[in-house]
N, C-alpha and C positions, 0 to 999 in steps of 0.2 A: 817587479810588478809591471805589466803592462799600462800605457794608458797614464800613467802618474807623471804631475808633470810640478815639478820643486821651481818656486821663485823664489828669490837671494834678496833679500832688500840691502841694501848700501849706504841710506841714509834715512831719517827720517827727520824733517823740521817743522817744530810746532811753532805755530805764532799766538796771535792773541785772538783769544774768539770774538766774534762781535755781539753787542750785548744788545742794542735797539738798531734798527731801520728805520728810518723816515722816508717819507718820498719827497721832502722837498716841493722845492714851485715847479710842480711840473704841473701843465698845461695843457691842450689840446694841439694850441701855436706850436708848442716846442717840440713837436713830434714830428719825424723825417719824413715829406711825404704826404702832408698837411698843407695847404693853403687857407687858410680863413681869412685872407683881406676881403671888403666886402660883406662882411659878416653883415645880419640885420634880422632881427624879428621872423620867423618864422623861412627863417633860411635851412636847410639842410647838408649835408655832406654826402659828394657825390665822387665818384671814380672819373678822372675825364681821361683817359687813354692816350690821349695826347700827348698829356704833362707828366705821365706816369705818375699821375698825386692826386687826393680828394684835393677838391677844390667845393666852395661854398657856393651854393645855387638854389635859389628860390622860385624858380622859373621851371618846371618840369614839363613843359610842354615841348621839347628837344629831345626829350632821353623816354623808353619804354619803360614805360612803370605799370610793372603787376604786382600787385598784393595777395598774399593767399591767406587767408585769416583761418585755415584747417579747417575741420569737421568737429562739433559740439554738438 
């Protein structure tokens, strides 16, 4: 037959399946790429290209901010 193509398996190892996931303390901090020092009240997270990281900024009168709230 053309076209048919046979794999061989050699081993197969079963381990233990996992029964629950937790996420643990994870954070917003703990994320690679994140800065939040300076955090404060109505701060946001912003991209700064610089640092290749969001970094936290409450000041958006530096950066273009458009908002498109769509069509209703």
């Amino acid at each position: 037959m053309a076209g048919v193509i046979n794999t061989i398996v050699k081993k197969v190892t079963v381990g233990t399946p996992i029964k629950k996931v937790t996420s643990g303390a994870i954070t917003i901090s703990s994320l690679s790429g994140v800065n939040v020092s300076g955090v404060r009240e109505g701060s946001l997270l912003v991209y700064d290209s610089d640092s290749a990281a969001f970094v936290v900024d409450s000041d958006l009168s530096s950066v273009y901010v458009e908002v498109n709230g769509g069509t209703f």
